[in-house]
PQR file with spaces between the fields and no chain letter, atoms N, CA, C, O and H, PARSE charges and radii, in Angstrom:
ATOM       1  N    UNK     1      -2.546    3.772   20.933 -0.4000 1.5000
ATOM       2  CA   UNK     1      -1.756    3.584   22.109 -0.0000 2.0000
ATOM       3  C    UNK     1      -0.718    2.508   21.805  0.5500 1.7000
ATOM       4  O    UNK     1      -1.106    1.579   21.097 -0.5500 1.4000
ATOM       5  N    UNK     2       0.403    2.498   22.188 -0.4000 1.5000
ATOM       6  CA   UNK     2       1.604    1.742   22.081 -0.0000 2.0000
ATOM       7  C    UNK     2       1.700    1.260   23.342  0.5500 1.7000
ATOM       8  O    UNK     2       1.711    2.073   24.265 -0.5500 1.4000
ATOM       9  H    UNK     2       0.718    3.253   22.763  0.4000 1.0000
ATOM      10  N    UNK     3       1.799   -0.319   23.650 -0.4000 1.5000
ATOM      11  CA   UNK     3       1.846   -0.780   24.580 -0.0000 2.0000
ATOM      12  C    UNK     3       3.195   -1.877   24.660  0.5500 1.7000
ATOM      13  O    UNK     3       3.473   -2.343   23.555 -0.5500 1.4000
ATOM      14  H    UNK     3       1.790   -0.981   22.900  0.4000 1.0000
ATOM      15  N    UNK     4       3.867   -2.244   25.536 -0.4000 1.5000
ATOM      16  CA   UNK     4       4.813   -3.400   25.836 -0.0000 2.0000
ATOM      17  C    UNK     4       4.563   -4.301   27.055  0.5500 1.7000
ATOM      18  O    UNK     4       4.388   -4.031   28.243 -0.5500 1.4000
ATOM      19  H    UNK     4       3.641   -1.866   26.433  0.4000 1.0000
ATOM      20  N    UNK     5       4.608   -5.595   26.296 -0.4000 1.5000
ATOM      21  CA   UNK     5       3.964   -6.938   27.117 -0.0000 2.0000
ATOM      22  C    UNK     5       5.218   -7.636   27.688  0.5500 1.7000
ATOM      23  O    UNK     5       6.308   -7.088   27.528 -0.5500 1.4000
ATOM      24  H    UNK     5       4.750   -5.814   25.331  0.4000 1.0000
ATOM      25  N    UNK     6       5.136   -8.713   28.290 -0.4000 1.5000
ATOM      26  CA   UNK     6       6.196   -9.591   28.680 -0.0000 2.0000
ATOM      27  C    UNK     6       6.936  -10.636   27.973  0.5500 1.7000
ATOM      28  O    UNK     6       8.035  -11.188   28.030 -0.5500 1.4000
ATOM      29  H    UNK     6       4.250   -9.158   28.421  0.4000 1.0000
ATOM      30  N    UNK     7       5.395  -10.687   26.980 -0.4000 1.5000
ATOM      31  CA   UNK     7       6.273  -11.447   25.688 -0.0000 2.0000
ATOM      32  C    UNK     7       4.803  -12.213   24.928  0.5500 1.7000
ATOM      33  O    UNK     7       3.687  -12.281   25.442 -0.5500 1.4000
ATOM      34  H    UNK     7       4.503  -10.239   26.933  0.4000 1.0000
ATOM      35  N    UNK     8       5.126  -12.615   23.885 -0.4000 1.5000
ATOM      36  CA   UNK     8       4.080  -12.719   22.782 -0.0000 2.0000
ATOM      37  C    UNK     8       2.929  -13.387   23.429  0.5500 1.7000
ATOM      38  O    UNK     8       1.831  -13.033   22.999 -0.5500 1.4000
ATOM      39  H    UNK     8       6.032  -12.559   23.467  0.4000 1.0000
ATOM      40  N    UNK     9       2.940  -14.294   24.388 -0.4000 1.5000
ATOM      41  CA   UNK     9       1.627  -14.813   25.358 -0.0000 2.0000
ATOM      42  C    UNK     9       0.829  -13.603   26.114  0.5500 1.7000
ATOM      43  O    UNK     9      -0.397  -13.583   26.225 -0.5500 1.4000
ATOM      44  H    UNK     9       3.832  -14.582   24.737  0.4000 1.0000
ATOM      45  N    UNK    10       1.257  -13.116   26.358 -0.4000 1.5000
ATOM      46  CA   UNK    10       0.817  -12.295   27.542 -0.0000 2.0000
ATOM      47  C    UNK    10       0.187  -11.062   26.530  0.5500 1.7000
ATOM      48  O    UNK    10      -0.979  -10.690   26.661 -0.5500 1.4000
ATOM      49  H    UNK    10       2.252  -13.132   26.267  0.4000 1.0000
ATOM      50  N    UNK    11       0.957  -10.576   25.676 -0.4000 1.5000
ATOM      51  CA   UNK    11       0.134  -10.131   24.289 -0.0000 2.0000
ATOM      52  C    UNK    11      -1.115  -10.578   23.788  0.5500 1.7000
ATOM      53  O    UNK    11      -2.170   -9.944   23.824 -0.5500 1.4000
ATOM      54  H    UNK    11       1.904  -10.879   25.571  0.4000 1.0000
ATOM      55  N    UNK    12      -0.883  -12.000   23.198 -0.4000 1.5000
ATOM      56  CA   UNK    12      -2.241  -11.940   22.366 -0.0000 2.0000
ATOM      57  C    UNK    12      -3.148  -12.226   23.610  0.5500 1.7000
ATOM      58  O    UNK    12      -4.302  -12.351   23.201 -0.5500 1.4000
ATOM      59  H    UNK    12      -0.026  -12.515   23.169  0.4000 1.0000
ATOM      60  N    UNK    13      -3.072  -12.394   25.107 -0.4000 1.5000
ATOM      61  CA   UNK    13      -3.505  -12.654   26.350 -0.0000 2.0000
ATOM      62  C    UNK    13      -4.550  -11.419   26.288  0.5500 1.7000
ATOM      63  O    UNK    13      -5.771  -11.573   26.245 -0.5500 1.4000
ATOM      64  H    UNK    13      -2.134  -12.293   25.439  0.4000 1.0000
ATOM      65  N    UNK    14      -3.805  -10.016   26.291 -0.4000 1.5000
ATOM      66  CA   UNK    14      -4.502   -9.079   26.547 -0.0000 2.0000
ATOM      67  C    UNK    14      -5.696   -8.715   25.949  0.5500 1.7000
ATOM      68  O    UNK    14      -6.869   -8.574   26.296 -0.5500 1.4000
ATOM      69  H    UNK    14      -2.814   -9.890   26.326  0.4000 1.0000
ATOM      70  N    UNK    15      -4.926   -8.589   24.782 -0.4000 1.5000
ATOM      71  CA   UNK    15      -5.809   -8.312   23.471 -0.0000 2.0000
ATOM      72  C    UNK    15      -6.980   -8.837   23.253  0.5500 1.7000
ATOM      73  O    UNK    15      -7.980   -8.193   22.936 -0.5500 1.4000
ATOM      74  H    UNK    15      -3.974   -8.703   24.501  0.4000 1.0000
ATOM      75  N    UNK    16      -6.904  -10.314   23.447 -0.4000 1.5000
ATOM      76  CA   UNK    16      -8.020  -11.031   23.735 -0.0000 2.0000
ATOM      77  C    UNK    16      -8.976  -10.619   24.612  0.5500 1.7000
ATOM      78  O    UNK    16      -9.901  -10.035   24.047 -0.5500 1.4000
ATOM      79  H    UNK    16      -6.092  -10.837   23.704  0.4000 1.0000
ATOM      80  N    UNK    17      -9.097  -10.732   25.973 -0.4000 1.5000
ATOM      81  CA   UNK    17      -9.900   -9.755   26.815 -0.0000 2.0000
ATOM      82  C    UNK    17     -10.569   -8.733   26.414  0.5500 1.7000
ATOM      83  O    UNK    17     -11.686   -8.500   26.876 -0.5500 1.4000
ATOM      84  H    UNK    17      -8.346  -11.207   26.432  0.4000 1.0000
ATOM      85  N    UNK    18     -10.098   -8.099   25.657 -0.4000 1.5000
ATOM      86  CA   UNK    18     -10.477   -6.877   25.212 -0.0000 2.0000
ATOM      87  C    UNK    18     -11.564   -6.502   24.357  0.5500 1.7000
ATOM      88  O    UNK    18     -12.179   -5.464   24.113 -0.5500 1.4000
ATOM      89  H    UNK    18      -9.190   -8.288   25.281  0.4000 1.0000
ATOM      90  N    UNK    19     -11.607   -8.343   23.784 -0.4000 1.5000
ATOM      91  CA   UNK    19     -12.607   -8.711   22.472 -0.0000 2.0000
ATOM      92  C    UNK    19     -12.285   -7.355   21.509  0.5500 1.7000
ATOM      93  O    UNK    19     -11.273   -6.859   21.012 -0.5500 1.4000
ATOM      94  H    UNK    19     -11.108   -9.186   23.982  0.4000 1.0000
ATOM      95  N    UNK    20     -13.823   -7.024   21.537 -0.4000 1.5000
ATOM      96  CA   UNK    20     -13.771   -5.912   20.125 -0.0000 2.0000
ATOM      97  C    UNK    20     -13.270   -4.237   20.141  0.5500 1.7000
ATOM      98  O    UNK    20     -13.233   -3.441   19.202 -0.5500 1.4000
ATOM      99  H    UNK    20     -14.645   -7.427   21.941  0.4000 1.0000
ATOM     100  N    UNK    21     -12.886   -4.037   21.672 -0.4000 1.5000
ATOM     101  CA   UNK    21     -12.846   -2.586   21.488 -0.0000 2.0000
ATOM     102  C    UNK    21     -11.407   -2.478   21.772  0.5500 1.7000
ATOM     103  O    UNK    21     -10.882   -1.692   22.560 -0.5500 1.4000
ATOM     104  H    UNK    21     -12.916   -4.684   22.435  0.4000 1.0000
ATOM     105  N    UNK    22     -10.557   -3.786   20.685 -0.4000 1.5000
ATOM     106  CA   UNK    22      -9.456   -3.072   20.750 -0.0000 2.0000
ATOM     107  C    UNK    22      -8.849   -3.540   19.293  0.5500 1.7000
ATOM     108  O    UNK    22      -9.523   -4.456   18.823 -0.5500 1.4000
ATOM     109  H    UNK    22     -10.983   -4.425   20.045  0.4000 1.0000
ATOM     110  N    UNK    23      -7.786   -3.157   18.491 -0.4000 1.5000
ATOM     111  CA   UNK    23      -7.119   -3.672   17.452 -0.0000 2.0000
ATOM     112  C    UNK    23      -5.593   -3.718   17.631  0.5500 1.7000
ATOM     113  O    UNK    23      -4.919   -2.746   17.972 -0.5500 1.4000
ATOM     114  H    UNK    23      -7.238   -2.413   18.873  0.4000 1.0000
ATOM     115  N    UNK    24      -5.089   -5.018   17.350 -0.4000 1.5000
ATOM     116  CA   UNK    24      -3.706   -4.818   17.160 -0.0000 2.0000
ATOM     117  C    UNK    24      -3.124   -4.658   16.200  0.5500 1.7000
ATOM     118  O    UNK    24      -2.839   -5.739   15.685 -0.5500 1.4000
ATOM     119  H    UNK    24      -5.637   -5.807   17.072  0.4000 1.0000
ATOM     120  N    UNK    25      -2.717   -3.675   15.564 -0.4000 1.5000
ATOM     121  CA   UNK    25      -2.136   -2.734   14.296 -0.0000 2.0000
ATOM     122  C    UNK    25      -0.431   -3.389   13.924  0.5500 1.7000
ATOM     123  O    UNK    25      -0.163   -3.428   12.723 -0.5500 1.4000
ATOM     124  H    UNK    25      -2.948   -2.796   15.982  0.4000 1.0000
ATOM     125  N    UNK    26       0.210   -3.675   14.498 -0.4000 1.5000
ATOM     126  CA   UNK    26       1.181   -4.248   14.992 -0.0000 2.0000
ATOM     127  C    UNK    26       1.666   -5.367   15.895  0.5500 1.7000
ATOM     128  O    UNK    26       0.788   -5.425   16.756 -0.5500 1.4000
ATOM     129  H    UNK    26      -0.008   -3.643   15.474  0.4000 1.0000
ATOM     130  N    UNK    27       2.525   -6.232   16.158 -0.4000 1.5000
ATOM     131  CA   UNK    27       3.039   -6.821   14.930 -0.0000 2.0000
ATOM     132  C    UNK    27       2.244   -7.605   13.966  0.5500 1.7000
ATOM     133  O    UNK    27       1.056   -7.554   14.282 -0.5500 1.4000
ATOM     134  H    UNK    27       3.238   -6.185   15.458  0.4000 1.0000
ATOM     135  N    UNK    28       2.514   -8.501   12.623 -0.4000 1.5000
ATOM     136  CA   UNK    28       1.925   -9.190   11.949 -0.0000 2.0000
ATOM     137  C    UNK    28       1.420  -10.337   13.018  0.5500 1.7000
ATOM     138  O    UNK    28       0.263  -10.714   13.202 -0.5500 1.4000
ATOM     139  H    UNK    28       3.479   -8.542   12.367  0.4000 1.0000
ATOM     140  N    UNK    29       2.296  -10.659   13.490 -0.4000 1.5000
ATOM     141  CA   UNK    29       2.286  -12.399   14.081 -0.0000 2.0000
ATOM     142  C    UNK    29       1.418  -12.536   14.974  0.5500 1.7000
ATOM     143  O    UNK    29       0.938  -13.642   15.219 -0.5500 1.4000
ATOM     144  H    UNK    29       3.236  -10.352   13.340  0.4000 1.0000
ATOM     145  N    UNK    30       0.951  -11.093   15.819 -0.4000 1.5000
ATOM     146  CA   UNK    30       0.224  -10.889   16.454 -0.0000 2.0000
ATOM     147  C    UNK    30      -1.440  -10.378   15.979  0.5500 1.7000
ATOM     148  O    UNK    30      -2.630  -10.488   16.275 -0.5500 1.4000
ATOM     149  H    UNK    30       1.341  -10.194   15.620  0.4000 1.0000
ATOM     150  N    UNK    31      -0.580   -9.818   15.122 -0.4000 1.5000
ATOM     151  CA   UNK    31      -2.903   -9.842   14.331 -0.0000 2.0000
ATOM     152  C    UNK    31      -3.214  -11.439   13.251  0.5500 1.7000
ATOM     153  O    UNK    31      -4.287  -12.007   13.046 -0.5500 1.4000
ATOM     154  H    UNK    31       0.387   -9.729   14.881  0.4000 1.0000
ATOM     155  N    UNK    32      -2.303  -11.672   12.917 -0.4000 1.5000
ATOM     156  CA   UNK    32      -2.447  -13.259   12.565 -0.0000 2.0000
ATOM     157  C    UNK    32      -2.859  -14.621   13.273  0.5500 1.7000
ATOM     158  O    UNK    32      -3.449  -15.602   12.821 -0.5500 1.4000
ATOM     159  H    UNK    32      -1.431  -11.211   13.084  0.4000 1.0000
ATOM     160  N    UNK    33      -2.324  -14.338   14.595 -0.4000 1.5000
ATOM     161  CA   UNK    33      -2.665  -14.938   15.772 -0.0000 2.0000
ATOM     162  C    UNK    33      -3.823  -15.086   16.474  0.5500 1.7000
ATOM     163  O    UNK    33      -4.307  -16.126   16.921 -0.5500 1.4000
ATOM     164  H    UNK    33      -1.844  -13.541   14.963  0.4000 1.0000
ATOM     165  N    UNK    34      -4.494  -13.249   16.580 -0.4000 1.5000
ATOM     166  CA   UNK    34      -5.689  -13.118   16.706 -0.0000 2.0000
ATOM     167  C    UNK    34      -6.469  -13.551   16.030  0.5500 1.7000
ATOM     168  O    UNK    34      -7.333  -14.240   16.573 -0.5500 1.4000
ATOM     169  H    UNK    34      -4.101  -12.405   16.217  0.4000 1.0000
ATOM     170  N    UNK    35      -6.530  -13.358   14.571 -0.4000 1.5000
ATOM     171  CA   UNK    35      -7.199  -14.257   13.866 -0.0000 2.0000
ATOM     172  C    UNK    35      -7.453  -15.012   13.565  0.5500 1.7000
ATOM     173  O    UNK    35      -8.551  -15.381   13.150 -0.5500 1.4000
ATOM     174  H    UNK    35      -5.829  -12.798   14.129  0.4000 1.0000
ATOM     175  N    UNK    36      -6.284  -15.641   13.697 -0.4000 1.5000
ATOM     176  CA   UNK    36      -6.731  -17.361   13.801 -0.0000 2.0000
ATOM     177  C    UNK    36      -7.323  -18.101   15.063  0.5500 1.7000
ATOM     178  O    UNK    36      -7.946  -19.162   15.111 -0.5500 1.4000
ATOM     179  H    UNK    36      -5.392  -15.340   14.035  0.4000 1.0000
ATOM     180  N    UNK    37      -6.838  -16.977   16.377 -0.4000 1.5000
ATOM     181  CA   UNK    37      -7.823  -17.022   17.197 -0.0000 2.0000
ATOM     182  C    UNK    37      -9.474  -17.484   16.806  0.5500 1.7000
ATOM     183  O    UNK    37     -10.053  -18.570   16.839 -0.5500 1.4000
ATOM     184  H    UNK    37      -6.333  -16.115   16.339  0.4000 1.0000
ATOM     185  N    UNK    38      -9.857  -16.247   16.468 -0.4000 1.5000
ATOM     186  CA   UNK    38     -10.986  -15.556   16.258 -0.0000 2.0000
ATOM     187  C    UNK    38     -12.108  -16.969   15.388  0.5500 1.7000
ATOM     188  O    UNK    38     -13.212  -17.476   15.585 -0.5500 1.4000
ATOM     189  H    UNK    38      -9.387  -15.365   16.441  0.4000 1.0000
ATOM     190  N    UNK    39     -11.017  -17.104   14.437 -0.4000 1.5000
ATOM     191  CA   UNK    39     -11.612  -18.231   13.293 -0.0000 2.0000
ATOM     192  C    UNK    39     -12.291  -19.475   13.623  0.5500 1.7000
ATOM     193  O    UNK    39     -13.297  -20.026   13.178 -0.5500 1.4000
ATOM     194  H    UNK    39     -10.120  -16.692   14.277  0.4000 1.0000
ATOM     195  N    UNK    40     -11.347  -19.790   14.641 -0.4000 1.5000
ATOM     196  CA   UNK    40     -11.519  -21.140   15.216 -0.0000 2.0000
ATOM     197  C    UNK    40     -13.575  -21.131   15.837  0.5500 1.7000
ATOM     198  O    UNK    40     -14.528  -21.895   15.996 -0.5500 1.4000
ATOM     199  H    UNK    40     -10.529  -19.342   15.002  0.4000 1.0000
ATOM     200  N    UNK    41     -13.479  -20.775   15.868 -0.4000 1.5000
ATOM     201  CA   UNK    41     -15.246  -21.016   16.842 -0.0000 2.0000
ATOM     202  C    UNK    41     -16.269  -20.318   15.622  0.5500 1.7000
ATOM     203  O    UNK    41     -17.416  -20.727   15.440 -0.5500 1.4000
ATOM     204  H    UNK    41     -12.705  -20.155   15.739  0.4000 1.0000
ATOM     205  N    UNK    42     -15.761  -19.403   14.972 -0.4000 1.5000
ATOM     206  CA   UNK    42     -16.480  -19.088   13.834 -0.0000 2.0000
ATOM     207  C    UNK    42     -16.920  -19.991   13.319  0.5500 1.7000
ATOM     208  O    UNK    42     -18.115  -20.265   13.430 -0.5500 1.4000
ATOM     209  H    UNK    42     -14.829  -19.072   15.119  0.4000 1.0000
ATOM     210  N    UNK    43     -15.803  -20.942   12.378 -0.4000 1.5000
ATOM     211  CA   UNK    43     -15.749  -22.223   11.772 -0.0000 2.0000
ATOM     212  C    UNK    43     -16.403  -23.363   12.666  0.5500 1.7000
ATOM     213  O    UNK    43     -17.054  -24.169   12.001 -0.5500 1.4000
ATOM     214  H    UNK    43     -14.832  -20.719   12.288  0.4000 1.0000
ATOM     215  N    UNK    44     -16.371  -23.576   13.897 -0.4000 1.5000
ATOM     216  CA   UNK    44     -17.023  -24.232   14.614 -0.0000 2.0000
ATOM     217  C    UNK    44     -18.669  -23.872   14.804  0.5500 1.7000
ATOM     218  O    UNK    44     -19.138  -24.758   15.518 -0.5500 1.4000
ATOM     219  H    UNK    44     -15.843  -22.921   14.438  0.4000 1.0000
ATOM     220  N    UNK    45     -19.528  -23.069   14.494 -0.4000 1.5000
ATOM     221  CA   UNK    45     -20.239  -22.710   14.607 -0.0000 2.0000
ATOM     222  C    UNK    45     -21.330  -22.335   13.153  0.5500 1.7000
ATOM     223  O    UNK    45     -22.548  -22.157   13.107 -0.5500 1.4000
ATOM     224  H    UNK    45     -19.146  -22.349   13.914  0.4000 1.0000
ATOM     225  N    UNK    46     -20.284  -22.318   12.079 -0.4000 1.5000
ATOM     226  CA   UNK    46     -20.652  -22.581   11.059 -0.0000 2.0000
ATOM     227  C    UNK    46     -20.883  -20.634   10.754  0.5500 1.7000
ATOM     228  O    UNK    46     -22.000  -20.312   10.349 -0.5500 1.4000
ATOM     229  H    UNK    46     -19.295  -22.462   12.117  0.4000 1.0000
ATOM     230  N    UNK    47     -20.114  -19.794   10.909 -0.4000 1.5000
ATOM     231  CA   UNK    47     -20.203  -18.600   10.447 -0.0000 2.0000
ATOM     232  C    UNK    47     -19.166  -18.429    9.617  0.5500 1.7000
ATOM     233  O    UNK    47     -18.003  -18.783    9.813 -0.5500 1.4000
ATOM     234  H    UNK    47     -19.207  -20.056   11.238  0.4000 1.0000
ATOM     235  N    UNK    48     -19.700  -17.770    8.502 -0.4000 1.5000
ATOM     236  CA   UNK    48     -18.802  -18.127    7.097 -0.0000 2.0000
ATOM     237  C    UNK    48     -17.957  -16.343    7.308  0.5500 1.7000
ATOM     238  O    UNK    48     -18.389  -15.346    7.887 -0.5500 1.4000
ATOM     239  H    UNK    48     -20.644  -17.482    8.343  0.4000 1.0000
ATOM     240  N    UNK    49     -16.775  -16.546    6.631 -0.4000 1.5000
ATOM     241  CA   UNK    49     -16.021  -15.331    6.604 -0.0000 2.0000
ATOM     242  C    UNK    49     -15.873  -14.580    5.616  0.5500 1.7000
ATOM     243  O    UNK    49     -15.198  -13.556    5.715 -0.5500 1.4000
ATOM     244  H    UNK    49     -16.425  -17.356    6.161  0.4000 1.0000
């Protein structure tokens, strides 16, 4: 599905919510984002990648 947001907040906003049953395939900055999302509490928690 191809979707359009209001602008890069409101993006990785969604996506987030969505946790795992969704992927963003597009743009880079935006699956980079997520991930570094993602990382942060991993690393806090001590789950190795």
């Amino acid at each position: 599905m191809e979707v359009t947001f209001q602008d890069s907040g409101h993006a990785e906003w969604a996506l987030w919510q969505l946790t795992t049953d969704a992927e963003a395939l597009a743009p880079q900055w935006l699956r980079v984002s997520l991930r570094n999302r993602a990382a942060a509490p991993a690393t806090r928690y001590g789950a190795s990648s």
